[in-house]
Kinemage of the C-alpha trace (Angstrom):
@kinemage 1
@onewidth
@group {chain A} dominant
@subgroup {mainchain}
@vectorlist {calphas} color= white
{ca unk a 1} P -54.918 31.714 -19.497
{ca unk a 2} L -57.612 30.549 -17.038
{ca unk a 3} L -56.512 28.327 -14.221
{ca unk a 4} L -57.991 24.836 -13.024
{ca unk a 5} L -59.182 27.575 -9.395
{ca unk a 6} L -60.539 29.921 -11.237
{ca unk a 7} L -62.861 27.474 -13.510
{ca unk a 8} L -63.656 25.478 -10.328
{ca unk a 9} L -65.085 28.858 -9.085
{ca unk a 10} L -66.699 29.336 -12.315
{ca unk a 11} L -68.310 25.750 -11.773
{ca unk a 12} L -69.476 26.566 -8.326
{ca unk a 13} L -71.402 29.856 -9.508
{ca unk a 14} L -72.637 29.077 -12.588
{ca unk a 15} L -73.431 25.047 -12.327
{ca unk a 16} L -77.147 25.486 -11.321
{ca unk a 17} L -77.750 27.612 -14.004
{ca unk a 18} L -75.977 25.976 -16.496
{ca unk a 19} L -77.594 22.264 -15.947
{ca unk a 20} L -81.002 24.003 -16.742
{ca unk a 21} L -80.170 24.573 -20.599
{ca unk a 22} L -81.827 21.531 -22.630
{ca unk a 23} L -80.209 18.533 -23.159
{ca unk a 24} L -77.265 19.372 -20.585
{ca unk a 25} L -76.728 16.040 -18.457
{ca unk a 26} L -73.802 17.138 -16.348
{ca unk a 27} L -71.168 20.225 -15.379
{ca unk a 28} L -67.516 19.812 -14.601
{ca unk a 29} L -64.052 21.277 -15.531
{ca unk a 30} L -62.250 20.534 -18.522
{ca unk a 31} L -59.713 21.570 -21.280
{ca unk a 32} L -60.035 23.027 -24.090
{ca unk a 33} L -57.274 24.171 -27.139
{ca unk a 34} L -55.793 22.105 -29.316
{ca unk a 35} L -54.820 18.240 -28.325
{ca unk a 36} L -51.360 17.864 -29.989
{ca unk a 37} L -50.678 20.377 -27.502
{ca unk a 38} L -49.464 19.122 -24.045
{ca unk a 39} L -51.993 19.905 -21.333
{ca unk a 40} L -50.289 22.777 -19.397
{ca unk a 41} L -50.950 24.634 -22.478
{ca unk a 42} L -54.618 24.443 -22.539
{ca unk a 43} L -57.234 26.258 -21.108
{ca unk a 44} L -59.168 25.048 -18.067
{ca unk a 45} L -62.909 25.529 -18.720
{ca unk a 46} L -66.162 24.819 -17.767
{ca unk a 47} L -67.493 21.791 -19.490
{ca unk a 48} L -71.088 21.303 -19.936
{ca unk a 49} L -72.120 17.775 -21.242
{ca unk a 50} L -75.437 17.492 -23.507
{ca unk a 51} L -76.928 14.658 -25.175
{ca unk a 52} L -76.692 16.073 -28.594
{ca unk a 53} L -74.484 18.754 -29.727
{ca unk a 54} L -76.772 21.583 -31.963
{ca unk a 55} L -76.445 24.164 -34.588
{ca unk a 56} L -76.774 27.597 -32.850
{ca unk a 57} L -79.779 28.440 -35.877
{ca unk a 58} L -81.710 25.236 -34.227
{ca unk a 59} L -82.006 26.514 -30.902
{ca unk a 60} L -83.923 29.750 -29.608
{ca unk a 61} L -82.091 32.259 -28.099
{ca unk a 62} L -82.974 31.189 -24.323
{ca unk a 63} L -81.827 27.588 -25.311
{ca unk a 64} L -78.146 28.666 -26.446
{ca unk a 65} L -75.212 27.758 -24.199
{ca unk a 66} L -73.037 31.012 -23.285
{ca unk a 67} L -69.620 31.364 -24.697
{ca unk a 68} L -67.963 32.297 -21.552
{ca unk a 69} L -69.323 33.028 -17.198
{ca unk a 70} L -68.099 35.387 -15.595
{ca unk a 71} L -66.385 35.180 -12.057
{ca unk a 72} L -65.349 38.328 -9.379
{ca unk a 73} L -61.891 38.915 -9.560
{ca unk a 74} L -59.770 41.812 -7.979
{ca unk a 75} L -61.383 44.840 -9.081
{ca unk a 76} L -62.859 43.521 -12.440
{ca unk a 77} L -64.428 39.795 -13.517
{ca unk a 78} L -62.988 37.036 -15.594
{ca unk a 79} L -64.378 35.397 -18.046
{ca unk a 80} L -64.103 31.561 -18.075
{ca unk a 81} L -64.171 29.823 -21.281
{ca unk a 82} L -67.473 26.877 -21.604
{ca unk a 83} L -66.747 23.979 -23.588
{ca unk a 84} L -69.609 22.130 -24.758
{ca unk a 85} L -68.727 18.305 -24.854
{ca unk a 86} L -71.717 15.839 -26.622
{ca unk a 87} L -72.060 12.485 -24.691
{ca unk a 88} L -75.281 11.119 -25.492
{ca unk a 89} L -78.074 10.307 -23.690
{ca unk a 90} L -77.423 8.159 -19.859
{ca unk a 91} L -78.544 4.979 -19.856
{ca unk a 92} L -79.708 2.520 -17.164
{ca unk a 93} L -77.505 -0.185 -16.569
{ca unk a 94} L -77.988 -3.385 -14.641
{ca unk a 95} L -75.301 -3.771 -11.644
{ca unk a 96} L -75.259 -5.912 -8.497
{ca unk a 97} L -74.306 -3.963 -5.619
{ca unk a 98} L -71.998 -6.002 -2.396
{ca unk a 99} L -75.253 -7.831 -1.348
{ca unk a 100} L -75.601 -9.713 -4.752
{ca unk a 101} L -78.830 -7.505 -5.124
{ca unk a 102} L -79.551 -6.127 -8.474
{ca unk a 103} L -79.240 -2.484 -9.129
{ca unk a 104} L -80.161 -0.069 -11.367
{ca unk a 105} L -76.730 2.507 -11.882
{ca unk a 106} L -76.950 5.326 -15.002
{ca unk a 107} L -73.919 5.713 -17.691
{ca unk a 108} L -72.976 8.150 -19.839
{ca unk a 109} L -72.427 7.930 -23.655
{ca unk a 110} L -72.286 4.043 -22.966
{ca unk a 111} L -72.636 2.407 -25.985
């Protein structure tokens, strides 16, 4: 079972290289197994966010998301489960920041 420090490490080597794929809009940490199960029973992961979620035959093979990174362990690496979560494109939204002064502020998967 991969812990929440060893998929924050994964984050920190891999979230560069990971926000290049198309369509990603953001990296983080997340969960992933089945939700009737109670959290401390799911794996922590790498979550990358992309606008749309695609069949594997759609992309090319430079465009596909990995399965797993890799992190240096004691004497051998882990692998770290990624979790690809779909959240639509960001969109502008008009704010008013603590002047009164309109704002421009980006949301994700706002609807």
């Amino acid at each position: 079972m991969t812990s929440s420090r060893q998929a924050k490490r994964a984050l920190e080597l891999h979230s560069e290289s990971l926000s290049a794929y198309p369509n990603v809009v953001a990296v983080g940490t997340g969960r992933a197994g089945r939700e009737d199960r109670p959290a401390s029973e799911r794996d922590h992961t790498v979550a990358v966010y992309v606008t749309e979620k695609k069949p594997a035959g759609e992309l090319g093979p430079d465009d596909l998301l990995p399965g797993y990174v890799e992190i240096p362990g004691r004497g051998s690496t882990r692998k770290v489960a990624v979790q690809v979560i779909e959240i639509g494109a960001p969109e502008l939204q008009d704010t008013e920041n603590r002047d009164g002064e309109p704002r421009e502020t980006s949301t994700f998967g706002a609807e």
